[in-house]
N, C-alpha and C positions, 0 to 999 in steps of 0.2 A: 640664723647664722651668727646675729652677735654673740647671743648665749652660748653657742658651741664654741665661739672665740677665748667667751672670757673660760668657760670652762677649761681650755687646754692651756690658756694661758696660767691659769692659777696651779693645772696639774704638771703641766710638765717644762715650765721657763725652767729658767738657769734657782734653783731653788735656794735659797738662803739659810732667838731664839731666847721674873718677876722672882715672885720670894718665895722660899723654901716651905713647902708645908709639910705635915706628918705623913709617915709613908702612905696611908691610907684615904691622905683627901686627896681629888681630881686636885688640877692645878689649872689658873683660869688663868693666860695670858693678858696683858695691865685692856681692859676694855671691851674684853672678848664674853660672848655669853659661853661660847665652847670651852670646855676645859677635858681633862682627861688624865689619868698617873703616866706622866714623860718614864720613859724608859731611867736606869740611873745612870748619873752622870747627863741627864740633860736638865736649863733651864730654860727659861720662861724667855724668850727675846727679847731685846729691847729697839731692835728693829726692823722687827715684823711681827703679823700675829703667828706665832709659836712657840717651838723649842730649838736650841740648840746645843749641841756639844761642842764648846768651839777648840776643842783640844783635837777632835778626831774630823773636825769639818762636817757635821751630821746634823739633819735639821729635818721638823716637821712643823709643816707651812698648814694652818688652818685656815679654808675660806669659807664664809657662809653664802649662799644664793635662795633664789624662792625655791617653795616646793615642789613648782612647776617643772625646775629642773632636773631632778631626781632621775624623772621617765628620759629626756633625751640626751643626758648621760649613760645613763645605763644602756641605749641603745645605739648608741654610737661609740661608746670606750669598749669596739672591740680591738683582738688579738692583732688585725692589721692596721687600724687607726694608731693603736703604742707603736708598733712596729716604724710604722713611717713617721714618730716621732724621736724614735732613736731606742725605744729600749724596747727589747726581745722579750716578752711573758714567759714566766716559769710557769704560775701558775694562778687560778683565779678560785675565788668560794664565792657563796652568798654565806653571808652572816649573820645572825639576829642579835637588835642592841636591844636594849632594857623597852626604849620606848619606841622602836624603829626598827626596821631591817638596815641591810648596807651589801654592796659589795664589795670586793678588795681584790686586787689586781696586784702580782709580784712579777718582779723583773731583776732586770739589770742593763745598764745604761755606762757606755762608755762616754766620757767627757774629757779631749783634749790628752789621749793616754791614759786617763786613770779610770776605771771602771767602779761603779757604785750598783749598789745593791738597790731594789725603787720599791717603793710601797704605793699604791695608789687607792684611794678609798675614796668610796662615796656615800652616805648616809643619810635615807629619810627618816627626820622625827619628826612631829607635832609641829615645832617652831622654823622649820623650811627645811633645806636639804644642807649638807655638810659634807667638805668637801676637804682629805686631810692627805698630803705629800708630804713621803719620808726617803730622804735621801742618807745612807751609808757606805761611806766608801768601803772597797771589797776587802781588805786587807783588815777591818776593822769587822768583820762578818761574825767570828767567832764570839766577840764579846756581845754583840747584839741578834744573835741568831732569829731566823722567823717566829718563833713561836713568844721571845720576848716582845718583838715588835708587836706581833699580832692581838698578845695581850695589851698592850699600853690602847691600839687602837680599840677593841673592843669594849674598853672601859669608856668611854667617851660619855660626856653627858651636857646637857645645856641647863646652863641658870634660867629661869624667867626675867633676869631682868639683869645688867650693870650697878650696880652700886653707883651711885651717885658721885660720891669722893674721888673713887677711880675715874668717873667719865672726866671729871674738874684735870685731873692729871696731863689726860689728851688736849685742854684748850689751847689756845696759843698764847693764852693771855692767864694769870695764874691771881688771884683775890689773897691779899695781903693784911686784908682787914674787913673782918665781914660785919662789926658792929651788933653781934645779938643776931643776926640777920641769917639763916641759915640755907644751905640751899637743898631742893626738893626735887628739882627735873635737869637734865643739861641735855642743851638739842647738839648731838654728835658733832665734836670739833668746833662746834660754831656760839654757843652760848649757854648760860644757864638762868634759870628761874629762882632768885630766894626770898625768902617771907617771914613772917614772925607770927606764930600765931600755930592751932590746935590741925590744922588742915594740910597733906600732904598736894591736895590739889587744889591751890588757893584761890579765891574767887576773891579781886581786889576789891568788891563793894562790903565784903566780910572782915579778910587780914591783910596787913600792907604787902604790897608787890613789888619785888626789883628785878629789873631784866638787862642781863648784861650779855650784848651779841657783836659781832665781828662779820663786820662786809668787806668785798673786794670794790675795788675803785672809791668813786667818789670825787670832787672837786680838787684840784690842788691851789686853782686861785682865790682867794681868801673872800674877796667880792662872790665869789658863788658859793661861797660854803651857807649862807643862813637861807636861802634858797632851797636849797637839798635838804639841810633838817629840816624845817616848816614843810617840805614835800613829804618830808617820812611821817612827821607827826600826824601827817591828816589823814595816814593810814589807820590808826587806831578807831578801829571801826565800832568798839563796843561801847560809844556813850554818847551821850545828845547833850544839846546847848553848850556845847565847846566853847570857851571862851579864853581866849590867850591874855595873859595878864603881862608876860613881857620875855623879851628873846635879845638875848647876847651873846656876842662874842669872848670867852673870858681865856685868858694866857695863864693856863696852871704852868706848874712845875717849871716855876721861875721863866714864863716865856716857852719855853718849848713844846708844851702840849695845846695847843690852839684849840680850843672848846668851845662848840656852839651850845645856853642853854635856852633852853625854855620852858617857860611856867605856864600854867592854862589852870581851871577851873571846867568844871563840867558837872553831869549828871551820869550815875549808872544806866545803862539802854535798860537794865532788867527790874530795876528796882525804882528809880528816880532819886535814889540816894544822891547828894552831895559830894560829889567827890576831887580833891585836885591831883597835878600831875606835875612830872619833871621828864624833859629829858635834853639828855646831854649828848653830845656828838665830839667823840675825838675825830681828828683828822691826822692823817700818819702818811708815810709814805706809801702811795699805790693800797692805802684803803681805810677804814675806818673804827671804831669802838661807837657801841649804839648804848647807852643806859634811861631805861624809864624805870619813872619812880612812881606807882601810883599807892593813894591811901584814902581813905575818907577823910574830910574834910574833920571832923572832929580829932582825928589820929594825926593829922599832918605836920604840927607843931613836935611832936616825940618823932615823927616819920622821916622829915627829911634833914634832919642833922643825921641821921643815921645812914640813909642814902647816898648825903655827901662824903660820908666817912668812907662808902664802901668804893664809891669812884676812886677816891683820891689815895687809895688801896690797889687799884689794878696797875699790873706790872706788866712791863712783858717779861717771855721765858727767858727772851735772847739776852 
């Protein structure tokens, strides 16, 4: 029942659209692995994942789900399930995409007086099911008639993977100064991974490692803040003979960024390498900035003036 939730949720709420590319590339919304050729006159949203025209109020809303969902869409988006969501079927196909099947469901949908034309689609490929709503209002029919839309949908295709640089776009916090330092992984909305050195997936007992992430809550009284760091720190579970060499409290940016650090020394769990460590704890309002710095002990002298360059680089967006 959740899945059928989010599924009508994403297909039929109140529907709500990046940069230009040659007529002939898909167009990938800023973080989205879905892309596809928007009809013309649409772009790329900037808040949501899609398109929009916002001269004509026309929009197609991409969502992704698991694969698993594919089957109980398709078995429940029928003619009476729309219907008792407000919009009346003209007509429906099955469709075949380059790497998937799909089906597509047309309508039309009164809202508040004005009637829209509906596209509803749903497609398995390889990388989970896809899920694309297109809302045109009816007076606007002629310029984007079905077989345009049909086209734009039928193009559809999925990257393997987000670009890196675009996921950095989505954080909430934006690197100002990356020192050499470059990044290789970011965990969606929440952080990124950067390193120096020959390896896209870096093994700290190898190339140095910086890890810049964003939590909700945390301490606001300043007496339990170096409690909570030393609690986060002794999650790092991949090295032995820990040993803390010292932990402070430091007042960046003239006083206002309150920073817990600390230093340790250790060994790699896999290798028994030599290795030390940083990490720093902003404290913010209603949440936090988490930075660990790890390198080998021979590296650490080049390692962490570069480190500290890259903290003292984090901004927020706001």
């Amino acid at each position: 029942m959740i899945l059928r939730a989010m599924v009508f949720l994403a297909l039929l709420a109140v529907f709500f659209t990046a940069a230009p590319a040659r007529a002939a590339d898909p167009i990938f919304p800023l973080g989205s692995r879905i892309g596809l050729l928007p009809p013309p006159g649409f772009e790329a949203s900037k808040r949501f994942p899609g398109f929009e025209n916002a001269d004509t109020d026309s929009s197609i809303v991409l969502v992704t789900l698991p694969p698993q969902a594919f089957a109980e869409i398709e078995a429940t988006m029928t003619t009476d399930a729309i219907r008792n969501q407000g919009v009346i079927e003209d007509k429906r196909e099955i469709v075949t995409l380059p790497t998937g099947r799909g089906l597509m469901v047309v309508g039309t949908e009164e809202q508040k007086g004005q009637k829209f034309r509906k596209w509803m689609f749903v497609g398995l490929v390889p990388e989970g099911t896809v899920l694309v709503a297109v809302k045109i209002p009816e007076a606007d029919r002629n310029t984007y008639p079905d077989d345009v839309i049909r086209a734009s949908l039928t193009s559809l295709v999925v990257r393997p993977m987000v670009p890196v640089a675009e996921v950095l776009e989505l954080l909430p916090f934006k690197l100002t100064e990356l020192s050499g330092l470059r990044p290789v992984r970011a965990l969606a909305g929440s952080g990124v991974f950067l390193t120096d050195g020959p390896k896209d997936a870096p093994d700290p007992g190898e190339q140095p490692v910086f890890i810049v992430s964003i939590g909700q809550g945390g301490p606001e009284l300043s007496g339990d803040r170096a409690n909570f760091a030393r609690n986060m720190f002794t999650g790092l579970s991949d090295f032995t003979d820990v040993r803390i060499l010292s932990g402070d409290m430091l007042r960046l940016g003239g006083g206002n960024l309150p920073t817990h650090e600390l230093q340790a020394e250790a060994k790699d769990g896999k290798t028994g390498v030599p290795m030390k460590l940083v990490q720093w704890v902003r404290f913010g309002s209603g949440g936090f900035i988490r930075m660990v710095g790890i390198a080998r002990a021979e590296q650490w002298l080049a390692a962490f003036p570069r480190f500290r360059a890259v903290r003292d680089g984090i901004a927020s967006r706001g």
